[in-house]
C-alpha positions, 0 to 999 in steps of 0.5 A: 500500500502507498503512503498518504502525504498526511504521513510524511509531513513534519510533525507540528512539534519539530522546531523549524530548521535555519538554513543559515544555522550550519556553517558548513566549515566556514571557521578560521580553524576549518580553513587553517587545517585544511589548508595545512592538509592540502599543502601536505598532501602536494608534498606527499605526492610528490615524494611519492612520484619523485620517490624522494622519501624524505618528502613524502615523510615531511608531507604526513608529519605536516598533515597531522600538523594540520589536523592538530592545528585544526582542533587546537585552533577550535579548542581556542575559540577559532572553530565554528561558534567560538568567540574568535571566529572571524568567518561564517555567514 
């Protein structure tokens, strides 16, 4: 049997959903750590490529450094929400 329409409406109790409420990573911390992992990322491909190990072993060091950058950047009030957050909508 097919569903009615009446059945999947929202309920009436459920709050109303703010399209402007997720940032969708739009944080200084957001930015700062990907950014970090985006440029670990060239050099590790680059190690890899060039078979220059030292550099793929630089770029993993320095992807880690950027995932710890990220969530010490948000511990510090730079993440999505935080008081220092000078991005977002």
């Amino acid at each position: 049997m097919a569903e009615s329409a009446e059945n999947t409406r929202t309920p009436a109790h459920a709050a109303p959903v703010d399209p402007h409420a997720d940032s969708h990573g739009h944080s200084t911390a957001a930015w700062t750590g990907v950014l970090i992992m985006i440029v670990a990322s060239a050099l590790i491909s680059l190690g890899m490529v060039l078979g220059i190990h030292v550099l793929w072993i630089v770029g993993t060091l320095a992807f880690i450094g950027g995932v710890v950058a990220w969530i010490v950047m948000n511990k510090a009030g730079y993440g999505d929400g935080g008081p220092k957050n000078t991005m977002g909508h």
